[in-house]
C-alpha positions in Angstrom: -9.6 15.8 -22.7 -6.6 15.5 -20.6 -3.7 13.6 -21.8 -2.6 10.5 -20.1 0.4 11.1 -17.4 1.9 7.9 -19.2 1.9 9.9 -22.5 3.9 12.9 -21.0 7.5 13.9 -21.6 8.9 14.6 -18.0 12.4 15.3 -19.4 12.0 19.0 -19.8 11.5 19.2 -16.1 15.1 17.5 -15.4 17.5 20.3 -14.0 14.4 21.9 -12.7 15.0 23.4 -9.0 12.8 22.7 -6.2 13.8 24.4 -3.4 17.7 23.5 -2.7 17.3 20.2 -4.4 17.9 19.6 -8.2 15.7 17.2 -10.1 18.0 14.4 -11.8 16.2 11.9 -13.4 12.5 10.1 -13.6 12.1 7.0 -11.6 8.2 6.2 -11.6 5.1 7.4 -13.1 1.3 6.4 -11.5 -2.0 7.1 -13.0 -1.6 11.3 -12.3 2.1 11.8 -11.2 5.5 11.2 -12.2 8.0 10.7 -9.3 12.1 11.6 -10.0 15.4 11.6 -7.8 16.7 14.8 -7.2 19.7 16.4 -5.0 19.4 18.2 -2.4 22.6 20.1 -2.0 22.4 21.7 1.7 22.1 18.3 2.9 23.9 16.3 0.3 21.4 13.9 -0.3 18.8 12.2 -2.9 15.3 12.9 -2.0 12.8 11.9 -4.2 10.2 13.9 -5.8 6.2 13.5 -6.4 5.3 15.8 -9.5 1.4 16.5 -11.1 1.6 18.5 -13.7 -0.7 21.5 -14.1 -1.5 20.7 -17.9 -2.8 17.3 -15.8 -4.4 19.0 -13.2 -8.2 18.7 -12.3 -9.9 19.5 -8.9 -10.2 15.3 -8.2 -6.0 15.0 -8.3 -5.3 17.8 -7.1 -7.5 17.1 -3.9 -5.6 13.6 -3.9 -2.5 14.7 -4.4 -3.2 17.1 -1.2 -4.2 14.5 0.9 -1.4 12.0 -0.1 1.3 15.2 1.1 -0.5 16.3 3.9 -1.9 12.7 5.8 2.0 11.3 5.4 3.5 14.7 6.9 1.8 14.2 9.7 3.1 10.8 10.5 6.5 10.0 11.5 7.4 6.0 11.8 10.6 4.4 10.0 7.6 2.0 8.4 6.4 4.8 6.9 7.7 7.3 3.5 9.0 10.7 5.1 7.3 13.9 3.5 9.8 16.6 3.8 7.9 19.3 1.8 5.0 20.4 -0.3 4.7 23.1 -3.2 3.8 24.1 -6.1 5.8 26.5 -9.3 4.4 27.7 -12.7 4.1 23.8 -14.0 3.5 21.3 -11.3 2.7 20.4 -7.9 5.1 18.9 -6.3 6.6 17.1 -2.9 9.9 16.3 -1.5 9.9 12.9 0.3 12.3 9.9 1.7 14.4 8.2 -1.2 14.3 4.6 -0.7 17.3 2.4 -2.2 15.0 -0.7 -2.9 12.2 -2.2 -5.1 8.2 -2.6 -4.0 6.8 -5.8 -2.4 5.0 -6.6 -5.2 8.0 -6.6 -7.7 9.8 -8.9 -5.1 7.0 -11.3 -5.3 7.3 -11.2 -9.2 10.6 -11.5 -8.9 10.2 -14.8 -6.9 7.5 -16.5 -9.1 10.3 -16.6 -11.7 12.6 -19.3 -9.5 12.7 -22.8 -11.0 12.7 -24.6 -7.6 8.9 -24.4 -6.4 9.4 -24.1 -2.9 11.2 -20.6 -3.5 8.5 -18.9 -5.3 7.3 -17.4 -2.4 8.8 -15.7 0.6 9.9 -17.6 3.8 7.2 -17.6 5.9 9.5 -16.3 8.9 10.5 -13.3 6.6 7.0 -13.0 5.3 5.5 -12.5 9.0 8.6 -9.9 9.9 7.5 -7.7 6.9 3.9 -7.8 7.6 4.2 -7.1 11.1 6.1 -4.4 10.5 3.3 -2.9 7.8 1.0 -3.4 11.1 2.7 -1.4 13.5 3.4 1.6 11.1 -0.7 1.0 10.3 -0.9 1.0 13.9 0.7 4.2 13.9 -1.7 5.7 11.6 -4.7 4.8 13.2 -3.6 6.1 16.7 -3.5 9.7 14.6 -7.4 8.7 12.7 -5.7 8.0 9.5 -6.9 4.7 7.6 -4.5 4.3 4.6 -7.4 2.5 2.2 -5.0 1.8 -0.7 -2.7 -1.1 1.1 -1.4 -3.5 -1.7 2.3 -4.5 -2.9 2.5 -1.6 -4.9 2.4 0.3 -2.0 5.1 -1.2 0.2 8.6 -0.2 -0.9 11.5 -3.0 0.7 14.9 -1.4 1.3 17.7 -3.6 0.0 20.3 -3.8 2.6 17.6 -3.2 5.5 15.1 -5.1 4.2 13.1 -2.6 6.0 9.1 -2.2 4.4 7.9 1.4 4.2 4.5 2.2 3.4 4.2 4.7 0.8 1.2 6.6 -1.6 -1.9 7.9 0.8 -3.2 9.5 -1.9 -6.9 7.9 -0.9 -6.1 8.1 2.8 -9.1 9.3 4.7 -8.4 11.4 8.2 -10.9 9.8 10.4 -11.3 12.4 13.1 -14.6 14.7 13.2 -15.6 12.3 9.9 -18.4 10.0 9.9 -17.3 8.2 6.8 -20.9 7.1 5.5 -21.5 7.2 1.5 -18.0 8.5 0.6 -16.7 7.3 -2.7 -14.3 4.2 -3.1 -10.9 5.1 -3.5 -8.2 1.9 -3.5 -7.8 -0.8 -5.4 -10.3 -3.2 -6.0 -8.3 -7.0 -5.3 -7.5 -5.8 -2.0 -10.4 -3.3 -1.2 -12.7 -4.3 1.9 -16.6 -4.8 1.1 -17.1 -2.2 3.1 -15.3 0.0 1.0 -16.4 -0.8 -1.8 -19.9 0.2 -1.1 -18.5 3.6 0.8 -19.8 2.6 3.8 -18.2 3.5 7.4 -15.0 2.5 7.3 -12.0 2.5 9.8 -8.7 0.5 11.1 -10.2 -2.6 9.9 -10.5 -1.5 6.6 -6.9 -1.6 6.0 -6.5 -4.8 8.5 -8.7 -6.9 5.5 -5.9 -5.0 3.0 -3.0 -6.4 4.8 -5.0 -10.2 5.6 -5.4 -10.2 1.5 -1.6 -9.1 0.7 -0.6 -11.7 3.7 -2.3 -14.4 1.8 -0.7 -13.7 -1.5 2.5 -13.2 0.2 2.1 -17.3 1.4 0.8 -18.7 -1.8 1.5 -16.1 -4.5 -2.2 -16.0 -5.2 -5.1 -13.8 -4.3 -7.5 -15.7 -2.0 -10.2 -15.0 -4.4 -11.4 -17.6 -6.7 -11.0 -17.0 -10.3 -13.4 -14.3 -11.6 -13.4 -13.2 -15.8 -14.4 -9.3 -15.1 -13.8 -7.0 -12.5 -17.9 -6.8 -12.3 -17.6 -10.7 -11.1 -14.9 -9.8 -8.7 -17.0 -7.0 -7.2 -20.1 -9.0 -7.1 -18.2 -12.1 -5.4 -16.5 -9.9 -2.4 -20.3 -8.0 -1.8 -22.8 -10.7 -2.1 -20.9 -14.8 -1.7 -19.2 -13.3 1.8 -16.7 -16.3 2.7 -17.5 -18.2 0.0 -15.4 -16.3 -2.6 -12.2 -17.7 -0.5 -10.2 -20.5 -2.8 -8.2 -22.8 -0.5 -6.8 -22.4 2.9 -2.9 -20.9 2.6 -1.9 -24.0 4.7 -3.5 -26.0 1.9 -1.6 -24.1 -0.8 1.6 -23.8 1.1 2.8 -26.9 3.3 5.2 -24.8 5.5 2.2 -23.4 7.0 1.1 -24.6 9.9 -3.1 -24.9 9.7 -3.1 -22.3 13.1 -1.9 -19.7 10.4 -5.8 -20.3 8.3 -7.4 -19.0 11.2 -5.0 -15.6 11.5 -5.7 -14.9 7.5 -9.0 -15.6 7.3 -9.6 -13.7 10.4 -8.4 -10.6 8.9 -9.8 -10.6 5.5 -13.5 -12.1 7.2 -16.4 -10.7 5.4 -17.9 -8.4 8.2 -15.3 -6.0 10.0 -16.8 -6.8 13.3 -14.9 -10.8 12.8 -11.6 -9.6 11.9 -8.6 -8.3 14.4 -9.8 -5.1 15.8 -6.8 -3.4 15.6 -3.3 -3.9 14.2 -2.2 -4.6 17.4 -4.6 -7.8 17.7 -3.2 -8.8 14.5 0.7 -8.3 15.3 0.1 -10.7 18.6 -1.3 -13.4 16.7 1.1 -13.7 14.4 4.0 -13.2 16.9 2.2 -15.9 18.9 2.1 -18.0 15.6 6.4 -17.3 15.1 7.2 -18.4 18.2 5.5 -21.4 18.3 5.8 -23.3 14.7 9.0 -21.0 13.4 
């Protein structure tokens, strides 16, 4: 059995070159990598750097780690983590990629439930709508070039600190839509913010990570899921496939009175049961919500 990446000791590969850059010291570790700063000396700069170890390595990672590297590559929007390069040495697979000074969406929102004052436990809604319509254009982006992220969630959105700039990262389950039909592949994501249509590896497509975004959107209002309370993640799979609507707890408006109502219709649009009712594109979804700014913010 392999050993858990969160069991590994990563410090022997500190000092290690890649390349022309140095690796300096671990900042992150997921379910199969382990992700340091390094220095890259010709350009005199920190990059960061996405390690899976070969004593790790099985055909399933390796394949995701492959896809991650080579579906961000091929994108190029300041929304979205530059891949510089991709290799491999004697211990580990690795990639080079954009160092962002900042902290992820989702430790912001953590962050913000601490605040003793209610009313600042979740975002401004005038910040909240510039962060998600920036997601949206670089998902925009993605789709023009048939690449449907399928793993959007605030894990996955990195918020530079003097910018405030998102940038979506990890398309390690990205799927390259072009010459695909997408029909009975497995589910790759995570589960709160995973589509139905996911879930049961059906077809799948732009609106796929539209339903991601509607979910993250919601919790970004109300710091809450718009699920209802489940007690297994059996229940929570059985709600989203079989209740439809139904599973939805209260409108954000409801939850959060700096909402105007107008804004139910724009979230539960996107995260609506059959792909066919939400926006059908990013760009549908970006117009309603810069219709909704400039009329109630």
């Amino acid at each position: 059995m392999i050993e858990s990446i969160q069991k590994i000791d990563a410090k022997r590969f500190i000092g290690e070159q890649i390349g022309t850059a140095t690796i300096l010291k671990e900042i992150a570790r997921g379910g199969m990598a382990v992700v340091f700063i390094a220095y890259q000396q010709t350009l005199k700069r920190q990059i960061a750097v996405k390690i899976l170890p070969r004593s790790h390595l099985t055909p399933e990672k390796a394949e995701l780690f492959q896809t991650e590297a080579e579906a961000a590559a091929i994108l190029s929007h300041p929304n979205i983590i530059q891949i510089y390069e991709v290799g491999e040495t004697d211990e580990f697979l690795y990639f080079t990629m954009q160092f962002v000074q900042g902290a992820t969406l989702s430790k912001i929102l953590k962050e913000k439930k601490k605040q003793i004052i209610p009313s600042r436990r979740v975002l401004p809604v005038k910040k909240t709508i510039q962060i998600i319509i920036q997601v949206l254009d670089a998902l925009d982006y993605a789709h023009s070039h048939d690449i449907v992220h399928m793993d959007i969630k605030p894990d996955n959105i990195l918020v530079e600190n003097h910018t405030r700039r998102p940038l979506i990262s990890d398309f390690g389950v990205a799927r390259v839509m072009r010459g695909e039909k997408n029909e009975n592949q497995t589910a790759g994501g995570s589960p709160l913010y995973m589509a139905p249509e996911q879930i049961i590896g059906s077809a799948v497509d732009g609106r796929t990570d539209i339903y991601a975004v509607g979910t993250m959107l919601f919790q970004m209002f109300v710091h809450a899921l718009p699920m209802q309370n489940y007690n297994s993640f059996e229940e929570l799979l059985e709600h989203k496939l079989l209740k439809k609507e139904g599973i939805f707890r209260q409108k954000p408006s409801e939850l959060n009175p700096t909402l105007n109502r107008d804004m139910d219709k724009i979230v539960l649009k996107a995260i609506a049961y059959d792909p066919e009712h939400r926006h059908s594109t990013c760009k549908d979804f970006i117009k309603d919500l810069v219709w909704y700014k400039r009329r109630f913010l």
